[in-house]
N, C-alpha and C positions, 0 to 999 in steps of 0.2 A: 636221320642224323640232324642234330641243330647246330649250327653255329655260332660263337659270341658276335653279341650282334655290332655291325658295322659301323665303325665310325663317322663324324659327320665328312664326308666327299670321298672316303677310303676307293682307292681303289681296288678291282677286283682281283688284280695279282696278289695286293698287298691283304685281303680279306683271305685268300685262299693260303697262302704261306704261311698266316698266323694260326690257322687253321690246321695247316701240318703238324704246326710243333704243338699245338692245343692234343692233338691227339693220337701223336710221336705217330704219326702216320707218312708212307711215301707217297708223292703225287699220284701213284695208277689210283692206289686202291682207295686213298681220297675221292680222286674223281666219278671212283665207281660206286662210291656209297651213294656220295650224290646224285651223280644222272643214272645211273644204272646202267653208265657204257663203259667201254674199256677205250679211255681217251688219253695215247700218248704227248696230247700239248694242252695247252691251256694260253689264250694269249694274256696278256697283262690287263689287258685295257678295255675288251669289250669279251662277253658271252650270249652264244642262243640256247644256253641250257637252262632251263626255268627249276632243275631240281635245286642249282647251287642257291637262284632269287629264294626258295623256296625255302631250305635252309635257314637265310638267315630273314622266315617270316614276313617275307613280301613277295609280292605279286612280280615278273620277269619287267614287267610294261614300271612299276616303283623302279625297281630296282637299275635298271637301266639309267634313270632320270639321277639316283644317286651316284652310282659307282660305277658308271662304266661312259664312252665317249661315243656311244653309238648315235646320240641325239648330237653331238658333233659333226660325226662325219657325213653325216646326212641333211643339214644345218639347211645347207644353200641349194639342194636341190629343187626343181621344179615341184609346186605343195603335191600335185597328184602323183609323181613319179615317189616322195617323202611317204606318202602316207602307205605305198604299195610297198617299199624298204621294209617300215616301221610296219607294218602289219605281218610281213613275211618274214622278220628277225622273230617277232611274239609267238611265231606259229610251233619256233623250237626246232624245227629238221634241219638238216645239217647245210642243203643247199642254201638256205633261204641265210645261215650263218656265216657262210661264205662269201656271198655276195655284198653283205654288209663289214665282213671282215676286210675285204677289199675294197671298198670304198675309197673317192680319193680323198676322205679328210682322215684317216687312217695313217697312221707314220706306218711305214716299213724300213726307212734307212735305219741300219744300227747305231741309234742315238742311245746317251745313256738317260737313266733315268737322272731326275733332279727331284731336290726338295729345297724346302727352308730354313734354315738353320732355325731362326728364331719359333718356327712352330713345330721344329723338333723339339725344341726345350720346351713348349707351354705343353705339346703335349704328353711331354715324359712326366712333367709336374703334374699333372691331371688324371696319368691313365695309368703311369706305371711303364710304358714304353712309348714308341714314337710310330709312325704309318706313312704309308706312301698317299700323300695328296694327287688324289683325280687331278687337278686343276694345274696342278706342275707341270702333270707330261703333254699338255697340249704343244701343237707344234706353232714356234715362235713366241711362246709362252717363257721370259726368261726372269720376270718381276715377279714377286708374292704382293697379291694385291690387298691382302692385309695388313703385310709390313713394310711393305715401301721398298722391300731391300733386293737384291738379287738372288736368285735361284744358284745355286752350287749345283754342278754335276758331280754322280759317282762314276765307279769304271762297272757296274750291271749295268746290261743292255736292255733297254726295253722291250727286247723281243727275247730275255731269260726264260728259262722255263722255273715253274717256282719249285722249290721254296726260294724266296729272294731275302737276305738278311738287309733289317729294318734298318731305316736315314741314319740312326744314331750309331749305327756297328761300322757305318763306312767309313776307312780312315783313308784311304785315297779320294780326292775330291775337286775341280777346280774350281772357280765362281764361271759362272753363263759372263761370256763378254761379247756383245754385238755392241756396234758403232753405231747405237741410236741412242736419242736423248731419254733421260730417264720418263717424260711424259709419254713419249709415242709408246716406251715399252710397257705403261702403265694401261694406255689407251687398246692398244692389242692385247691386253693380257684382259682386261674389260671387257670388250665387245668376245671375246674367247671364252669368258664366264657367262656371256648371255647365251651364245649358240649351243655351249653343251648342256645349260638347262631349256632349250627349245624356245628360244625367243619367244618367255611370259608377257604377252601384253601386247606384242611387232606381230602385225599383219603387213607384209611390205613385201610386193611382187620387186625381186630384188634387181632386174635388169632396168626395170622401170623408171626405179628408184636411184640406179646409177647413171641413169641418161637425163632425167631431170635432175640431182642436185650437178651433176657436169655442165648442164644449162644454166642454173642460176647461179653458177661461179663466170660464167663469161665465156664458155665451150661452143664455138658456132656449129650446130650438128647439120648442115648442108651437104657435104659428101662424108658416110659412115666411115668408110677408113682413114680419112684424114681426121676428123673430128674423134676415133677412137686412137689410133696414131699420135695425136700430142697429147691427150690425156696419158697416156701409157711414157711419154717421154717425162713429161713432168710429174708423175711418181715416181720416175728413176731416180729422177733430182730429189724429191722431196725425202727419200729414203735414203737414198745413194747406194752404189751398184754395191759396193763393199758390204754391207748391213743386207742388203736381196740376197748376194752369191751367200752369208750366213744361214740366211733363212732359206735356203734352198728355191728362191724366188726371182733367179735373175733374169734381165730386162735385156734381150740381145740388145742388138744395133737396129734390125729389123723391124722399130718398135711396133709398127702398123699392123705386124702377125704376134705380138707376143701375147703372153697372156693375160696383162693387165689390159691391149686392146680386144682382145677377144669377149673378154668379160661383158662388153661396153654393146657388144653384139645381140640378137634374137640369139636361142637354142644352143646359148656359152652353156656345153657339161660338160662333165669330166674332169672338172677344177677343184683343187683341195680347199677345205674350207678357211687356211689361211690366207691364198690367194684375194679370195674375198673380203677378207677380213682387212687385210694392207690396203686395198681398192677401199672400203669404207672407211677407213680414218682419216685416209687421204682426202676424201672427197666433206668429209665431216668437217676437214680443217678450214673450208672455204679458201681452195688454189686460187690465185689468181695467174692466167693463161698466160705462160711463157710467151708466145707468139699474140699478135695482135687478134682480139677473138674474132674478126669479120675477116681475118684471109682467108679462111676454109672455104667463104663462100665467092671469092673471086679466082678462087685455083680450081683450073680445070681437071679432069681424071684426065690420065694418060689414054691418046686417041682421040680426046674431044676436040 
């Protein structure tokens, strides 16, 4: 079985749905042409079935890099723990799909999906209908960074099973409203375009790389938990708790255990790859340190 071939960043719920009514078929016996399993889900956003890449005449390992979030969710992992994900997602068996399906850069809250209004019209004028943009459903992703404008939500769940009817059929809708400035949202939706195509070009041991640009913003790293402790305070500020509690990233009171100081730490896993993502723009913008940078290093640890 072939497929019409995918559009540019389609994603794979929205490939497989058009695919339904391409060949007035229902999800089972779709999925069984294709893999040759009897597969009751399908998720939207990533697959380890290489019949469907196959299908639409690419390689699992292409196809991933276009239409699916798996190079996302695996982004900020450690490169040797990345490379064993991404080799064991390519392998196709079902464990190895799982594993990556849970990932923590993976959404599972039932968020809906979103698109663009404006690149539902170029591509209704272009193609004849409209598709679900990859690059929407990232989480914390609420700007189209082609048009500057905001992303609308519909009332599908990103965790639908498909068929899912296409941006232009949704007439229930709201616009994405988080209480950040239109750059930050631009800047996260940015650095969210670079990690699901596998940061082309960035070699950059990532814990490294957050403890030096923290030092060359004025972060005195003398005691770990205090020096990761006010950085983690003054991303609260520089986002503010409202716009985190949104983004499902908020900053307790605790800040010296949360997870913008965790990050700041050796052997930070287990962290979605938005987390990091807020932690890098932050640190991009050159903070200058709420507290004086040299008291970290005259405050004693508790006991001393």
């Amino acid at each position: 079985m072939k497929l019409m071939l995918p559009y540019t960043d389609e994603m794979v719920g929205s490939i497989l749905s058009r695919a339904c009514r391409q060949f007035g078929l229902k999800p089972t016996p779709l999925l069984a042409a294709l893999t040759g399993r009897r597969l009751i889900r399908q998720s939207l956003l990533v697959t380890g079935q290489a019949g469907i890449a196959e299908a639409c005449g690419m390689s699992l390992d292409e196809f991933h890099l276009r239409h699916t979030i798996a190079r996302y969710a695996i982004a900020f992992t450690p490169e040797a723990q990345q490379e064993r994900l991404w080799q064991s997602l390519l392998s196709g068996n079902s464990r190895s799909n799982f594993v990556v399906m849970f990932a923590p850069g993976i959404p599972k809250r039932r968020v809906q999906l979103q698109y663009c209004p404006s690149c539902t019209i170029e591509d209704r004028r272009s193609f004849g209908e409209s598709y679900w943009h990859r690059m929407h459903q990232l989480p914390g992703v609420t700007i189209c960074i082609t048009h500057r404008r905001p992303l609308v939500q519909c009332t599908t769940s990103i965790v639908a099973s498909i068929p899912i009817p296409m941006p232009h059929l949704c007439t229930a809708w709201r616009e994405c409203d988080v209480p950040l400035s239109r750059r930050l949202q631009i800047s996260i939706a940015e650095w969210s375009a670079i990690a699901v195509a596998g940061f082309p070009g960035i070699n950059r041991s990532w814990m490294n790389w957050y403890r030096e640009q923290a030092i060359a913003c004025g972060y005195h790293p003398a005691h770990q938990t205090l020096f990761s402790g006010f950085i983690a305070s003054d991303l609260a500020r520089f986002y503010g708790q409202d716009a985190l509690a949104a983004l499902n990233c908020s900053v307790g009171s605790n800040t010296a255990s949360c997870w913008a100081a965790r990050l700041m730490r050796p052997n930070a896993a287990g962290t979605s790859s938005l987390k990091h993502i807020l932690l890098t723009v932050f640190l991009e913008s050159g903070p200058c340190p709420a507290r004086d940078a040299t008291a970290s290093s005259n405050t004693k640890k508790p006991g001393e």
